[in-house]
C-alpha positions as CSV (number, residue, x, y, z in Angstrom):
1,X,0.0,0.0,0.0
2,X,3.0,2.8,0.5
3,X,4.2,2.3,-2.8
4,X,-0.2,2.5,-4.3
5,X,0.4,5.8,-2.1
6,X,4.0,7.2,-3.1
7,X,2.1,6.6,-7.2
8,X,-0.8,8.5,-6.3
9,X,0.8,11.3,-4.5
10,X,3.0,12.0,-8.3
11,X,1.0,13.7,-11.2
12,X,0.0,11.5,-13.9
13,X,2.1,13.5,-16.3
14,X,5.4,12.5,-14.1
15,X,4.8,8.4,-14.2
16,X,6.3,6.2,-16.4
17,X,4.7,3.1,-18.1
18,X,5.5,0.7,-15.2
19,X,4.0,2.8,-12.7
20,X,0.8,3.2,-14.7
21,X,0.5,-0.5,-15.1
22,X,0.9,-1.0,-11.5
23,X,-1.9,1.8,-10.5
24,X,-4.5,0.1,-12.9
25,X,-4.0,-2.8,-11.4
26,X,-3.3,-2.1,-7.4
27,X,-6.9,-2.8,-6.4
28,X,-6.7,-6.0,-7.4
29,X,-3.4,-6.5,-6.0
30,X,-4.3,-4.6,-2.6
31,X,-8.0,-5.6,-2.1
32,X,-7.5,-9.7,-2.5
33,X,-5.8,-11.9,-0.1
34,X,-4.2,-13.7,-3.7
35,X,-0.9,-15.5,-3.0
36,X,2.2,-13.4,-4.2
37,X,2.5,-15.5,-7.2
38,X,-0.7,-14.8,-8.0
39,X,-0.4,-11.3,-7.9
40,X,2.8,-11.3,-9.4
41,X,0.9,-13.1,-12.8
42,X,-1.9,-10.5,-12.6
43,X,1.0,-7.6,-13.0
44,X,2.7,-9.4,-15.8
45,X,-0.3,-9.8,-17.8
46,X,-1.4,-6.2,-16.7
47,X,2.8,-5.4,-18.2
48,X,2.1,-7.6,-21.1
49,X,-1.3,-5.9,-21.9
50,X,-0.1,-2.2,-21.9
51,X,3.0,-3.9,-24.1
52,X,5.9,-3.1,-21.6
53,X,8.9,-5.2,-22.4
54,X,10.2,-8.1,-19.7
């Protein structure tokens, strides 16, 4: 959740790709009780989907 938070607090303007990718995808990766490598697949595919490389 600090790092949802540290995101948020920047403007939109001043994120790169990553952290974009991470923000859309933070509810489901804060509001489930998902096992890590569970989480970590859903932020891949969210990586893979907005066509970041590995």
């Amino acid at each position: 959740m600090r790092l949802r938070a540290a995101l948020e607090a920047v403007p939109p303007e001043g994120l790169g790709a990553a952290a974009r990718s991470y923000l859309r995808t933070a509810p489901l990766l804060t509001r489930t009780e998902a096992p890590a490598q569970l989480r970590a697949a859903l932020l891949e595919t969210a990586f893979v989907e907005d066509g970041l490389p590995e």
